[in-house]
Every structure is written in C-alpha cells, then in structure tokens.
N, C-alpha and C positions, 0 to 999 in steps of 0.2 A: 889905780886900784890894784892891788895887790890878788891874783889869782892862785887860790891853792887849790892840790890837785893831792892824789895819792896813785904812786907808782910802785911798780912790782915787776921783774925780772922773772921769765922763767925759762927754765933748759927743755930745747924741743929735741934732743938727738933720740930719744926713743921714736919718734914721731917718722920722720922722712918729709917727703916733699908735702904738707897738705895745709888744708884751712884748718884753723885752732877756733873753737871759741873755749872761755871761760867761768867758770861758774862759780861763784862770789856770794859771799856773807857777808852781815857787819857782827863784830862780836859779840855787840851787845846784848844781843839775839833779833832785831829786826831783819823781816824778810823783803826781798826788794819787786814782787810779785806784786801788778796795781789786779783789784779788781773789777769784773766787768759784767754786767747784768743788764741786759734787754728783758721786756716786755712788750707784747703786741694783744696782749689783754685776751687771749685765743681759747686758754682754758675754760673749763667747766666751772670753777672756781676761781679767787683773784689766786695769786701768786703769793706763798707763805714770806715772800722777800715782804711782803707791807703789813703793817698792823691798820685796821680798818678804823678810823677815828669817827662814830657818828656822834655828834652831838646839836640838834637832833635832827639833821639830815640825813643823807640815803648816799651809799655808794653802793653800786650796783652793775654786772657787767651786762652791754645793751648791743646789738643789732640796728639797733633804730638810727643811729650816725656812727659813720666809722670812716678812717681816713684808710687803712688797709685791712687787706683780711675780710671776718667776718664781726668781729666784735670791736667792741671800746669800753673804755670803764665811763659811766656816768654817774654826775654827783651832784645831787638836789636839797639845795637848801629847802626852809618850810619856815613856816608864820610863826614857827614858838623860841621865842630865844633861847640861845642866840645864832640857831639857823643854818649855824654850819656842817659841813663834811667833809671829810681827810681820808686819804689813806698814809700812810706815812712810814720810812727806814730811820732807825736809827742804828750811826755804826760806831758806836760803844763810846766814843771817844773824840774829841774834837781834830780832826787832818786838813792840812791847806795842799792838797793837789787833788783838784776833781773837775771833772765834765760833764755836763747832765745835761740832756735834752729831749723832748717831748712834743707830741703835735697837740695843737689845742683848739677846741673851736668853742665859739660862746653867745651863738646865733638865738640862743635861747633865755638868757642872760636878762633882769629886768630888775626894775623895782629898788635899785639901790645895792641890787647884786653884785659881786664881782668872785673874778676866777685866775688861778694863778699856781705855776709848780713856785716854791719858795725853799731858799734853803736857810737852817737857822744852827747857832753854834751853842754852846752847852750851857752856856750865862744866860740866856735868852734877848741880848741884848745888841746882838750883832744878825742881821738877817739881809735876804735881797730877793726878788721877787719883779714879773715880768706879770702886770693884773691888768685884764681884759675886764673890763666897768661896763655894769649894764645900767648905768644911767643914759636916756638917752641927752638929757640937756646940757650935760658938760662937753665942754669943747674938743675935748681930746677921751678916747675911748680906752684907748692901752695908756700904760703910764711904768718906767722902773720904779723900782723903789729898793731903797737901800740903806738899815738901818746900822748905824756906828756908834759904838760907845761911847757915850762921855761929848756926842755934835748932835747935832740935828739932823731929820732924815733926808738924806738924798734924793730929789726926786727928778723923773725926765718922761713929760708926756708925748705921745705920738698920734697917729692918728691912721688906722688900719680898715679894714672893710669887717666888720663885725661876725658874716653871715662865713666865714671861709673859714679853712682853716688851717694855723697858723705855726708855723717851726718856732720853739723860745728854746735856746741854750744858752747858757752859764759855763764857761770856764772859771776856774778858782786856781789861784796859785799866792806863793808869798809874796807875789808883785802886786796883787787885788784880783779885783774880778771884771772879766770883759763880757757884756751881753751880748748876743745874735737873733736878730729875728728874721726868718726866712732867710736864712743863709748870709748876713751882713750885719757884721759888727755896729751896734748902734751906740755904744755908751760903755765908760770903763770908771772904775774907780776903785785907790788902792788904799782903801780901809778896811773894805771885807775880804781878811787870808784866812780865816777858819770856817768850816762849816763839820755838824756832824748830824742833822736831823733833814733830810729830803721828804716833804709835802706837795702833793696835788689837793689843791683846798677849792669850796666855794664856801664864800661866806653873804651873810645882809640876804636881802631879796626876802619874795614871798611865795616863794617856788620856784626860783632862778634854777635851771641848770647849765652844765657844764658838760664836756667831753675830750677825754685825754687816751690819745693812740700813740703806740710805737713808741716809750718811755725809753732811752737809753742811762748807762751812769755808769762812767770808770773812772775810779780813784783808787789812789796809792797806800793802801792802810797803814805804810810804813812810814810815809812821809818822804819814801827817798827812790830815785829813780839813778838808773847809770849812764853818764854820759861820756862814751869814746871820745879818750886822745889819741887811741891808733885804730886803724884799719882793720877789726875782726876776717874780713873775705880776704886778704892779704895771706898767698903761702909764705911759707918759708921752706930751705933746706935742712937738710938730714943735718944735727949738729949745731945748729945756729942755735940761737939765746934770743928769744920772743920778747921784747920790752911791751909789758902789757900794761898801760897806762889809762887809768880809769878817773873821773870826775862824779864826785856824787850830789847829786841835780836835784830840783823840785821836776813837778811836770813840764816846767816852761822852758828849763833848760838853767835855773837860777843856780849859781854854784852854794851847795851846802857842805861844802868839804869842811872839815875842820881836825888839829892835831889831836882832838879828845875821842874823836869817833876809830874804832878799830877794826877794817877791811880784812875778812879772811878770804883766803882763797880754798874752794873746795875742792874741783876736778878740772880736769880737760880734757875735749871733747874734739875727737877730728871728725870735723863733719861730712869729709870726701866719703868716710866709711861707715861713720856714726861708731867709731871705737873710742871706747874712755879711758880714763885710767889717772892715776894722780899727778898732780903738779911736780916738776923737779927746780928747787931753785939754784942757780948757780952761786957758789960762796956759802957767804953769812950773812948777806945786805938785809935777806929777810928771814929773820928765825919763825918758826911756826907756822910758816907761809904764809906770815900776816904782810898785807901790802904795806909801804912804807908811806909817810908823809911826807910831801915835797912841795914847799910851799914856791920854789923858783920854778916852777914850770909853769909857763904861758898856757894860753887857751889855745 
C-alpha cells in the first residue's frame, strides 16, 4: 500500500543550536486544533456546552449519587409518553475522530427503562450506544448497540452489577468505533466513522432514573490530526537545513494525506527560548512555504 506523506524543508541558520517546533495550516482553511471539554456536573447550573432535551422527563443536577465531587446530573424518565430525557451537543457538522467518555450508574433503573451516552451522525441513521436496561428479566443488563445504514443493528450483550457505577467510552475514528467499559475494550465495529450529535439519554420506564458523572469528549473539528515523520525534540546546528516531514492523520494515526489538500507552513518556534519568528525555506522546492507532496516516503 502505498504511503503518502507531505514534506517541507526549512533553513535553520538564523536559529543556532536548538529544538524547533513548527506551526502548520492546511490551505484550505481548516484548523488542526482537536477540541476538549470535561464536565463534573459541579456548577450551579448544567454547562451552556449541552441543550437540555425534556420530553417529558427531568434532567436535573443532584447530590443524592455522585461518583465524584459533590454533584451529578440526573435524569428521570416519567409515565407520559414517551418518557424520556436528554441533555445533548451538537457540533454543527458530521466529524469521524472523537473520544467520549462518562461514568454512569443506573441502580435505579426499572420498569422497561434504560440509560445510555449515545452518539448519532446527521442522517439519523448511523448511531452507537453502551445502554444499561432496567429490566430485571432479561438475561443480560448492558448491551452495545450500533446502528448502520442501509444492515441491521449491531448488537453485543453483557452482563455487569447494576447497583455500581460504571466507565463507558467510545473511540470513533475512520477505521469504526471501539467500545471501553471500565477501562477494557469490549467490542469494535467499523461501520460507524461519523458522529456529530453526543447524548446522555433515559428512555421507557415509569420513573426510572439515571446518573452520569465526570463526562469527558475530544474531537478533531477539523478532521485532521499531525503525525511526525521527524523528531520535533531533535536539535540541530547553526546553519543546517531542518527536513521537517509531516503526515496528516485521523485521531488513530490513519493516513489522510492526499495531493489535493494544501499544508502551509506558518512560524517557528525555538522552544530552548520560546523565540519565534518565520520559516526560511531553502531554494524553490517550496514557494509560499506551502509543504510539498511526496507520495515516496515511507511511514
């Protein structure tokens, strides 16, 4: 398989002996900045990051269980249909590199209830979800689930202690999505690469609730992450010619390099002293200090 890459050459003799990093665009105007937002549900109010979904449940932040701190957000389904309660992000646009994780507990959970963070992509027809089931007569209590356009849903039951409370995270990338519960990958599948809508939901029951602490989520809004083909901590001497070779990645490390996408280069930055100042390139290999395409260089 064929590995492309984009490389760039730049002149360090203004520099002297030190570490370089570089600071990098893509033309098109995406920025390569992933975003990152915790919640510990702590405030006076919830966090303006979520739009509150009641329909006609209750989200509410409570004291009464809490896996850290002093609060948690809880969420009560109720007898009128159809019962449920959300809080919910949406980020404008559908993106395949993200991480999301959450503690959950669903000790209270009944009646046909269930609870679950879900994420879903803009069609509404791509989704995945880690739901903690307050029935007690079904065999298995947790179960994935994972909806795919155009197949049938994916589904993987387990079987957990109901009363605790429980780690679920979601990795997403354009390789699929790999579930974590309590720290251990349980189940992957690579149908679902997009997501843009994050839910903590309970649905069904007759007053089930729900409890969700410590929410984390970082994703890439640009879709592109930078992955080193040289050594950034690496000095060089006064005079030398820094080949500064970059790979542009999903979160996972997947190469998304391609000849249509155009890498500029912005500053440099030596970090012995934290002094800046502009890129110098040697020649003409690259006009505009746009990094070049070079589809022969290996990983």
């Amino acid at each position: 398989m064929r590995i492309s890459k984009a490389q760039f050459l730049m002149e360090m003799r203004r520099w002297g002996y030190s570490r370089v990093l570089v600071a990098v665009a893509l033309a098109s105007g995406f920025t390569l900045n992933a975003q990152t937002f915790t919640d510990g549900f702590e405030a006076a109010t919830l966090d303006p990051y979520w739009t509150i979904i009641q329909g006609p449940g209750t989200a509410t932040l409570t004291n009464s269980e809490i896996h850290s701190g002093s609060e948690a957000l809880q969420l009560t389904s109720t007898s009128s249909f159809p019962s449920n309660a959300a809080i919910a992000h949406d980020y404008g646009s559908d993106l395949s590199s993200g991480s999301f994780s959450v503690w959950m507990q669903g000790s209270q959970l009944c009646c046909y209830s269930g609870a679950a963070m879900q994420l879903h992509n803009s069609a509404g027809d791509g989704y995945v979800l880690i739901q903690q089931d307050g029935n007690n007569s079904t065999p298995s209590n947790f179960v994935v689930r994972v909806g795919r356009p155009g197949l049938p849903e994916n589904d993987f039951q387990f079987t957990a202690t109901a009363a605790d409370w429980h780690l679920v995270e979601y990795d997403v990338s354009s390789g699929g999505v790999t579930f974590k519960f309590d720290g251990a990958a349980i189940f992957t599948d690579p149908s679902f690469t997009t997501f843009r809508y994050v839910y903590l939901t309970i649905w069904g029951g007759y007053g089930g609730t729900a409890y969700y602490d410590d929410f984390g989520a970082t994703v890439n809004t640009s879709q592109y992450n930078l992955c080193f083909l040289y050594d950034p901590t690496k000095s060089v001497h006064s005079g030398s010619t820094l080949p500064v070779k970059l790979q542009l990645c999903d979160g996972t490390g997947n190469n998304l390099s391609s000849p249509t996408i155009a890498l500029h280069s912005l500053s440099l930055t030596q970090t012995s002293s934290v002094t800046y100042g502009p890129v110098q390139a040697p020649g003409n290999a690259n006009p505009d200090n746009d990094f070049r395409y070079d589809s022969s260089l290996g990983s």
